[in-house]
C-alpha positions as CSV (number, residue, x, y, z in Angstrom):
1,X,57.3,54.2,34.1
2,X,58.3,50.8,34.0
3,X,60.2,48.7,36.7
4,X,60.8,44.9,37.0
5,X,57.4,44.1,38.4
6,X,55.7,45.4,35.0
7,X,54.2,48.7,34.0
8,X,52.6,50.8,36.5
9,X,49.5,52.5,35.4
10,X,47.6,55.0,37.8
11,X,44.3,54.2,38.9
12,X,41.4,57.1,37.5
13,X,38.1,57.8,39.1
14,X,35.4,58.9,36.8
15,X,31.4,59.5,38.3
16,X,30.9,59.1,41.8
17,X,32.2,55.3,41.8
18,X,33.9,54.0,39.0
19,X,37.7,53.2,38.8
20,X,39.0,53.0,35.3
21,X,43.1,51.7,34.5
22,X,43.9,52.3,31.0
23,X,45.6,49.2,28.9
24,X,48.9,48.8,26.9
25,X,48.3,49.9,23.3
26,X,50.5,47.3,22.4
27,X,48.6,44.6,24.5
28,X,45.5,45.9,22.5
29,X,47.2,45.6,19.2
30,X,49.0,42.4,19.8
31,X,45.1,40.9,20.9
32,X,43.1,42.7,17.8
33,X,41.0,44.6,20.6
34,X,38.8,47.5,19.4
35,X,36.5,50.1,20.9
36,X,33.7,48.1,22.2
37,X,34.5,44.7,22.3
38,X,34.1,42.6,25.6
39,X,37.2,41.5,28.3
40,X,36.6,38.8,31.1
41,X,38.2,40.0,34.2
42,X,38.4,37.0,36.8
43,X,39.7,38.1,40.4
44,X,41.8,35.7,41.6
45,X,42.5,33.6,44.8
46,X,45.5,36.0,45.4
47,X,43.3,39.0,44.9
48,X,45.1,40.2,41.8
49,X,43.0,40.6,38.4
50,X,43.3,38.7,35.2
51,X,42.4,40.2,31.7
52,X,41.3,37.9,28.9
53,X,40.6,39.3,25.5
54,X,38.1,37.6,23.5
55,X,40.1,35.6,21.6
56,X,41.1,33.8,24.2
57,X,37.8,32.3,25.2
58,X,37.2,31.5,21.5
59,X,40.6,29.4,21.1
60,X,39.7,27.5,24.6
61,X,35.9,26.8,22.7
62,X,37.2,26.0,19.7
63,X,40.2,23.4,20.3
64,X,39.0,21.0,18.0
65,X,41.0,18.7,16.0
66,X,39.8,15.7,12.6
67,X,41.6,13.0,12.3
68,X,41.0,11.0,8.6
69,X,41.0,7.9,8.8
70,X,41.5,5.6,5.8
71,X,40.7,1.6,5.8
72,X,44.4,0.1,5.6
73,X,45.3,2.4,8.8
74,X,46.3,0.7,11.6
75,X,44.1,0.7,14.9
76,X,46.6,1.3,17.4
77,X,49.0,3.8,15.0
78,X,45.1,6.2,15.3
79,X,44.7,5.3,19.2
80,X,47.9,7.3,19.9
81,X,47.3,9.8,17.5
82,X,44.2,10.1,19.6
83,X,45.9,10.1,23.1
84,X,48.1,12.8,21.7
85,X,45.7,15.0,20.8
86,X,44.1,14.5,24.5
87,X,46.9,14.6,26.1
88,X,48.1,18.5,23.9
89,X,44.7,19.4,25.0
90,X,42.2,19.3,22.7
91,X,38.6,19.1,24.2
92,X,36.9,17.4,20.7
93,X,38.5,15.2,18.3
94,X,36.7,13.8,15.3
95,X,37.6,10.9,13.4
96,X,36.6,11.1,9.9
97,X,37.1,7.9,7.6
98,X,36.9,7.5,3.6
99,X,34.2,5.0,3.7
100,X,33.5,2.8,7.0
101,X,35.7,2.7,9.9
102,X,36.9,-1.2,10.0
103,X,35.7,-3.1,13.1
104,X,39.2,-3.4,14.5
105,X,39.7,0.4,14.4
106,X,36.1,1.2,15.8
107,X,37.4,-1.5,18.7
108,X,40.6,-0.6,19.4
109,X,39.7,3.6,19.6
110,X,36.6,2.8,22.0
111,X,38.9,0.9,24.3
112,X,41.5,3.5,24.1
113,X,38.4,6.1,24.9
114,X,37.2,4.3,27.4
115,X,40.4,2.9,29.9
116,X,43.1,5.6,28.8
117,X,40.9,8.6,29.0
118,X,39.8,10.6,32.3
119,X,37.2,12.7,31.3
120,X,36.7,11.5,27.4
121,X,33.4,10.3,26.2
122,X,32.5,8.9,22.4
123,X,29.6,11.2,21.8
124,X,28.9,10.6,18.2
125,X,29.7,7.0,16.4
126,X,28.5,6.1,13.4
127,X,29.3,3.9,10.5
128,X,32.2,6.8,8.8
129,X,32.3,8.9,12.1
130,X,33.2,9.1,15.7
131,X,33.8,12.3,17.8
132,X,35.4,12.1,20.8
133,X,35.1,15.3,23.7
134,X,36.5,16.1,26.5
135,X,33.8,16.8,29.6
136,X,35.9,17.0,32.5
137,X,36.4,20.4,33.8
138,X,39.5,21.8,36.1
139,X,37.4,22.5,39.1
140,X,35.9,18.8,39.1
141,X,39.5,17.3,39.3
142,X,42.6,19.5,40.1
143,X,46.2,18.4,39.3
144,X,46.5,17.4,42.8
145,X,43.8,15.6,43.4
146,X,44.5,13.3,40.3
147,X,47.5,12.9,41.8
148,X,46.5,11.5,44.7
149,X,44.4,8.5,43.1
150,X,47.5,7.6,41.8
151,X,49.4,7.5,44.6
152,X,46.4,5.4,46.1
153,X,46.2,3.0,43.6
154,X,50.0,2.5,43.1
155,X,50.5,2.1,46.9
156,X,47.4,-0.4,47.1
157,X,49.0,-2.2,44.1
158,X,52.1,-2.8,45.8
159,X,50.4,-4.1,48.7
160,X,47.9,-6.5,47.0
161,X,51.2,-7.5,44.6
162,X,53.4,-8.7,48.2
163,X,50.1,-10.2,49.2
164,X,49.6,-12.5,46.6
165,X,53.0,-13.6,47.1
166,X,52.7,-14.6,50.4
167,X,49.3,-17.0,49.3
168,X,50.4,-17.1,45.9
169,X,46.8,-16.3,44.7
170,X,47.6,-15.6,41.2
171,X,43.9,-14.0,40.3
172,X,44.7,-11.5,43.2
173,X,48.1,-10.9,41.3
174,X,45.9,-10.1,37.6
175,X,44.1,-7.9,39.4
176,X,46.7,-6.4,40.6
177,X,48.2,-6.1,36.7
178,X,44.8,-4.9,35.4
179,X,44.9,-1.4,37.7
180,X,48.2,-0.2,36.4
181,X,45.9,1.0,33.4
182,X,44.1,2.9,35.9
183,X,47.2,5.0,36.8
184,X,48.2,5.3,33.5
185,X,44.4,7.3,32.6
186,X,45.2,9.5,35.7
187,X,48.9,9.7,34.4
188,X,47.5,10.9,30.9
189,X,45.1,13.4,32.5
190,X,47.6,15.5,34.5
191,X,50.1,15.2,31.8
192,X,47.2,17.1,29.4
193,X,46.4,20.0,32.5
194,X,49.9,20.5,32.8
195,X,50.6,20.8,28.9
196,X,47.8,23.2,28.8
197,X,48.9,24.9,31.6
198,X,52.6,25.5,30.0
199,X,50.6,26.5,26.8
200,X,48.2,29.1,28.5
201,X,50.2,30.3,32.2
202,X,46.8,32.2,33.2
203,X,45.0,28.4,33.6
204,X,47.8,27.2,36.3
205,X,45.9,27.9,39.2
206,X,42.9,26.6,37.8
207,X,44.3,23.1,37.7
208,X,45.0,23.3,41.6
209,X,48.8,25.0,41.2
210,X,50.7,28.1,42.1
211,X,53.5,28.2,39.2
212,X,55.6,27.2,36.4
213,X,57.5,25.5,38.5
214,X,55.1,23.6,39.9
215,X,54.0,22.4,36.8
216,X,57.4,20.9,35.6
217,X,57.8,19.1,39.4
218,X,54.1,17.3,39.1
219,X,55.3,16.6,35.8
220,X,58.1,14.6,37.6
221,X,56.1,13.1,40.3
222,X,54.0,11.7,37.9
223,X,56.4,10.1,35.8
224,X,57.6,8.5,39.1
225,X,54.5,7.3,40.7
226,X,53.8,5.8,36.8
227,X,57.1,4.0,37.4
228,X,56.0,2.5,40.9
229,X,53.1,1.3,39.6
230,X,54.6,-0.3,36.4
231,X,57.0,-2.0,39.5
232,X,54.3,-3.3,41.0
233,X,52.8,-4.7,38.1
234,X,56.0,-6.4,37.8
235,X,56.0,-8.0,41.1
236,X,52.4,-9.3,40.0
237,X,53.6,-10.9,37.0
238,X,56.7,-12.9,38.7
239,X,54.0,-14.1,41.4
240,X,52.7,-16.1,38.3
241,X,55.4,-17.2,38.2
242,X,55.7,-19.0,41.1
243,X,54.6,-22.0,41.9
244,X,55.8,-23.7,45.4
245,X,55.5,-21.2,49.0
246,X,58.3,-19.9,49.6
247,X,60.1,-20.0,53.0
248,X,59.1,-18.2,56.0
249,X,62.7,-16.2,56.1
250,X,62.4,-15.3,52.0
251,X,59.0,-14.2,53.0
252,X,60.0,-12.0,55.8
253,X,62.9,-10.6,53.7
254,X,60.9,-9.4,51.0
255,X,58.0,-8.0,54.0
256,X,60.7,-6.6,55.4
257,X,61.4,-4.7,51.9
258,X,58.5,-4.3,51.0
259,X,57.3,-2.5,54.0
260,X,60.0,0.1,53.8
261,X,59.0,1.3,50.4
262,X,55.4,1.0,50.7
263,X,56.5,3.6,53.6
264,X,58.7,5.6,51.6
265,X,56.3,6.2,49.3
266,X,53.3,7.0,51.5
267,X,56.0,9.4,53.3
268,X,56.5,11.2,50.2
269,X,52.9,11.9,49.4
270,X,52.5,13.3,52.7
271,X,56.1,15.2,51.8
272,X,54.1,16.7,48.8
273,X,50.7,17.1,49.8
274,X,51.7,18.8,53.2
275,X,54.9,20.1,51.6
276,X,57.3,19.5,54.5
277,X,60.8,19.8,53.6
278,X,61.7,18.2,56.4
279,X,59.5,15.1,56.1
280,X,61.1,15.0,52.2
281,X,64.7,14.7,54.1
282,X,63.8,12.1,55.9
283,X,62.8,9.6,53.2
284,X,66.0,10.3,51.3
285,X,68.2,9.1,53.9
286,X,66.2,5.8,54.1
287,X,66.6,4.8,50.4
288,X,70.0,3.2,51.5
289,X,68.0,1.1,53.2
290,X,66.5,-0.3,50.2
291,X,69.8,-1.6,49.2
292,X,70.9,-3.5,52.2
293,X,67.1,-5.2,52.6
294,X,67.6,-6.0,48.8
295,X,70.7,-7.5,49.3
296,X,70.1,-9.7,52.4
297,X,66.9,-11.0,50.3
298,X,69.8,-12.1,47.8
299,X,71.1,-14.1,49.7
300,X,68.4,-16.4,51.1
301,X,67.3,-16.9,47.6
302,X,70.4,-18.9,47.3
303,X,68.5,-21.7,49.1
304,X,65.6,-21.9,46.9
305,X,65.5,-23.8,43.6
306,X,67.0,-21.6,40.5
307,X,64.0,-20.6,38.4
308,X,62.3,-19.5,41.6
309,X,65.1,-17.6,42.8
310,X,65.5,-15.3,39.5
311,X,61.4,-14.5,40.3
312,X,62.0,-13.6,44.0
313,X,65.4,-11.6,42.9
314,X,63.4,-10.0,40.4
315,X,60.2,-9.1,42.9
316,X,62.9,-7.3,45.8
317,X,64.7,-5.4,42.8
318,X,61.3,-4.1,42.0
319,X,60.7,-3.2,45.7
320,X,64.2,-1.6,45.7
321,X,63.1,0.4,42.4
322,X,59.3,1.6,44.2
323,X,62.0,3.1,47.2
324,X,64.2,4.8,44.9
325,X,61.6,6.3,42.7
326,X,59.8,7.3,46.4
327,X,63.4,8.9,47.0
328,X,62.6,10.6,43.7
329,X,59.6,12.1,44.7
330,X,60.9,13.3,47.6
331,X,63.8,15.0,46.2
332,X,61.4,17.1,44.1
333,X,59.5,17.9,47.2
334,X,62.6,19.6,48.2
335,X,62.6,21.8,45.0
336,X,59.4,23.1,45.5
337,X,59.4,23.8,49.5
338,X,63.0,25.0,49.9
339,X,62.0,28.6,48.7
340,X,59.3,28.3,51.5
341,X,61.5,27.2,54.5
342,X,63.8,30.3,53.7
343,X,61.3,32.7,54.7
């Protein structure tokens, strides 16, 4: 009998305590199972069962890709081939070279490895060779928690950016520059659970989610906090800019800014984390905000000399950007609550 839940099979008692459900011959077929061979069931947080055929732990073992390598390639053209691969999921990659890998390719990939990568180690370099694998497991850092460094580090970044401004401490604003690689590893390592998520559906809880859905909103949220931080990288860069203080009312306008989307965007994670709808509303409404702050920071800029004036213009448009994309976030938050408020 089948209805829109699935097939309904009838639960058998054979001996004194075992409890046997027979299995789809087509299932079986489709999977290559026969007589004997070995299924993992997993009960999950839900209490419902999951059935993997063998296959399936072999694939997971054995995602292993070669990359060959010749000497006129260029570095950075076999970093991103690398970073795809990560990022599709696979958990080794070998790099395989007719000869000797140059100096600049050896270089450029363990710097790739090493600041791009959550999780990836180089566990085998030699002079023709290098293997990168993936250690990192799901339970050691979920989707969510990956996440949340990067909302920590983007917020901080913001901060430290307005800061900087404020003394005009320029290596305060480089550093400030140097952690948007950070987000961008953690970026790269939720893009690659979520893609292996959306390739295998049985793995989405593993990574710290409920559903499909889920996956394609963090998928979002990421893009957007990616975005923030990029913004506040931005800021950094025009504090270099700089070079006289500016005035106590610029100042305050761009605090002023500044303040509201550092709040947005703290808002929002809370929004997601604690997934209030409510909380979500709230931070939309004040993205019109933004606009006015933005604005009145336009307008004192038109007392400060011109080349200054583009920077500081530049720095609140980037603030009004952090606010909208915090907006962003929030609007997703709304996607994946509404269904729960409803109830």
């Amino acid at each position: 009998m089948l209805e829109i839940k699935g097939e309904i099979r009838k639960v058998q008692r054979t001996g004194g305590s075992t409890y046997i459900v027979s299995l789809p011959k087509h299932w079986i077929e489709e999977n290559r199972i026969k007589p004997g061979d070995g299924l993992v069931v997993k009960r999950l947080e839900d209490s419902t069962l999951q059935i993997l055929p063998p296959r399936i732990q072999e694939e997971k073992k054995a995602a292993e890709a070669t990359i060959k390598i010749s000497p006129s390639d260029d570095p950075y053209k076999l970093a991103r081939k690398v970073v795809s691969l990560y990022l599709v999921g696979y958990h080794v990659i070998h790099l395989m070279a007719e000869g000797r890998l140059s100096p600049p390719q050896r270089e450029v990939i363990k710097s790739y490895v090493r600041e791009k990568l959550v999780g990836a180690e180089l566990i085998a370099d030699s002079p023709n060779e290098m293997t990168i694998q993936v250690l990192l497991s799901y339970p050691e850092l979920s989707v969510r928690d990956a996440l949340r460094r990067m909302f920590l580090i983007a917020s901080s970044m913001q901060r430290d950016a307005i800061s900087a401004l404020e003394s005009l401490d320029k290596g305060a604003a480089e550093e400030v520059i140097r952690l948007d690689n950070e987000v961008d590893r953690f970026s790269m390592y939720v893009i690659r659970q979520i893609k292996l998520a959306v390739q295998d559906p049985r793995s989405i809880k593993e990574i710290g989610l409920r559903n499909a859905r889920d996956c394609l909103g963090y998928r979002l949220i990421v893009k957007s906090v990616e975005r923030i931080a990029d913004h506040a990288a931005l800021i950094a860069e025009r504090v270099k800019l700089i070079n006289k203080p500016l005035s106590k009312d610029v100042l305050r306008g761009i605090l002023n800014l500044s303040n509201l989307a550092n709040t947005m965007l703290e808002k929002s994670v809370g929004a997601l984390f604690k997934e209030d709808y409510d909380l979500a509303e709230e931070i939309i409404v004040e993205k019109e905000k933004a606009k006015v702050l933005e604005e009145k920071v336009a307008k004192l800029t038109l007392e400060i000399p011109h080349e200054d004036s583009i920077n500081v213009r530049l720095i609140s448009e980037s603030l009004r950007r952090i606010a909208e994309y915090s907006s962003d976030i929030a609007e997703i938050v709304l996607n994946l609550t509404i269904a729960e408020i409803l109830k």
